[in-house]
N, C-alpha and C positions, 0 to 999 in steps of 0.2 A: 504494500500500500504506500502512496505516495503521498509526502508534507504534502500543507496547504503551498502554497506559490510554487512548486515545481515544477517543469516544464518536464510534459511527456515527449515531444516531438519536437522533430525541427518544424513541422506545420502551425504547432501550438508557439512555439520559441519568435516564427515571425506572427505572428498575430498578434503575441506580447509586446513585440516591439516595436510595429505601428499602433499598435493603443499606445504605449507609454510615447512614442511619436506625439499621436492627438493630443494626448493630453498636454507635451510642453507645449504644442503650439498655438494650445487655448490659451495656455499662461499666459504665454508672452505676447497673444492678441492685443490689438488696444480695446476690443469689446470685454477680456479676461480681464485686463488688467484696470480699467475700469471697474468691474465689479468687484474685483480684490480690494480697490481703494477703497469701496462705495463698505464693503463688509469689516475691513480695516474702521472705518470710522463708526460705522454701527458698533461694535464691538467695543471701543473707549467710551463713546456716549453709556452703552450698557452697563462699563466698570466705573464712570462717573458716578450713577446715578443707583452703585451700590448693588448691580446685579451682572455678578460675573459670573454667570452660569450658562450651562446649555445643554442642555436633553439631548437624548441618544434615541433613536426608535421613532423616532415620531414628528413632524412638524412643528406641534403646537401640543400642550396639553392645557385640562383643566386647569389649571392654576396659571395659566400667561408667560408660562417660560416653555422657549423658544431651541431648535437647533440651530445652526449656523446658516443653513437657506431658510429656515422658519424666518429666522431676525430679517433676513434680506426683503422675503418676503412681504412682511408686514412694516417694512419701511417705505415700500414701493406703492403699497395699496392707498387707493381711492378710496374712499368713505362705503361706495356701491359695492366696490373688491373687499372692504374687511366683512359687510355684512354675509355676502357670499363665503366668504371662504370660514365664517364662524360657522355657520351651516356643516358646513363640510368638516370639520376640526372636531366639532362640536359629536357631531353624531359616527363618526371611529371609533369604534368600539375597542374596549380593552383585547379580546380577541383579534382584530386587525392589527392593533400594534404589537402583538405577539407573534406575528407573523411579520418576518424580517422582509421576506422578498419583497411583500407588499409594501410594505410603508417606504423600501428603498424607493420602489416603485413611483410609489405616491411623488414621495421628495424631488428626486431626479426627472418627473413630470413638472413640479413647480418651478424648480429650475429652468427647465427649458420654456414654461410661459413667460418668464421673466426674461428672457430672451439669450442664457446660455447656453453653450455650447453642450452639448451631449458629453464628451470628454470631461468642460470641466466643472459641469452639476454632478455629475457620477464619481466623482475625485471630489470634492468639495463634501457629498453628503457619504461618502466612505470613508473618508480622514475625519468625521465625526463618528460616525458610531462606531466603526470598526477600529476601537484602539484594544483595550482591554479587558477581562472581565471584573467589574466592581469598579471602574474610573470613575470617581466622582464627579460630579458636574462643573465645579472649580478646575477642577484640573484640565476637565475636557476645555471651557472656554479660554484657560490661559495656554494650553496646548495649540489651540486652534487660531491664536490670535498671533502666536510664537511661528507656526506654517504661514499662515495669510504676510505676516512682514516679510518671511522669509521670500516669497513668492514675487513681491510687489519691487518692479525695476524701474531703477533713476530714469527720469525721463529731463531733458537738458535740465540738469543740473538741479532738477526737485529730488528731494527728498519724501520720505514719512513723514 
């Protein structure tokens, strides 16, 4: 039986390595890198305002905390887009969020309404849930904010 990430094939080996392709060339997009800023600054607004956390599994839950495309998402929305999408958050049942495919599903659909790349809503909502098991939510957010900097490049002479 084979670890998780190891490559049975040379078939499977290039596959890997035009996704991992995709995925830097979302990064380094100006539409990626954009949104890396736009998560970068949601992200300090949220550790200002004493909530440096972020949920694994799920978009949104009862309580108002948020994953890393959850926050994007609800930064983006129209008044018409939160009632809508509380709808939808709202009635996900505890069994759907126990089912991982789906909710990745879910996610990396929100992603791409939001107008990311398939590459890198699928990389953005996998570097959040898929760390460890028992990451607390502190840890995931300052993990996640410690990727998003890493990710985000000098453009003439700007900074973070």
């Amino acid at each position: 039986m084979r670890e998780w990430g190891e490559i049975d094939s040379e078939e499977d080996q290039r596959r890997a390595n035009l996704w991992q392709g995709a995925v830097k060339s979302a990064i380094r997009s100006k539409r990626g890198q954009t949104a890396l800023r736009e998560i970068h600054d949601i992200l300090h607004c949220m550790f200002a305002v004493g909530n440096d956390r972020l949920i694994a599994g799920r978009l949104c839950d009862g309580e108002g905390q948020v994953c890393t495309l959850g926050a994007l998402a609800l930064h983006r929305m129209t008044p018409d887009d939160l009632e809508k999408s509380r709808k939808f958050w709202s009635e996900m049942s505890d069994e759907d969020a126990a089912c991982h495919s789906y909710v990745m599903t879910e996610t990396i659909e929100e992603g791409l309404r939001m107008g990311l790349s398939s590459a890198l809503a699928s990389t953005i909502a996998e570097r959040n849930d898929w760390y460890g098991p028992g990451e607390v939510s502190t840890a995931r957010f300052h993990r996640m904010l410690a990727w998003v900097e890493s990710q985000i490049i000098e453009w003439k002479g700007e900074t973070v």
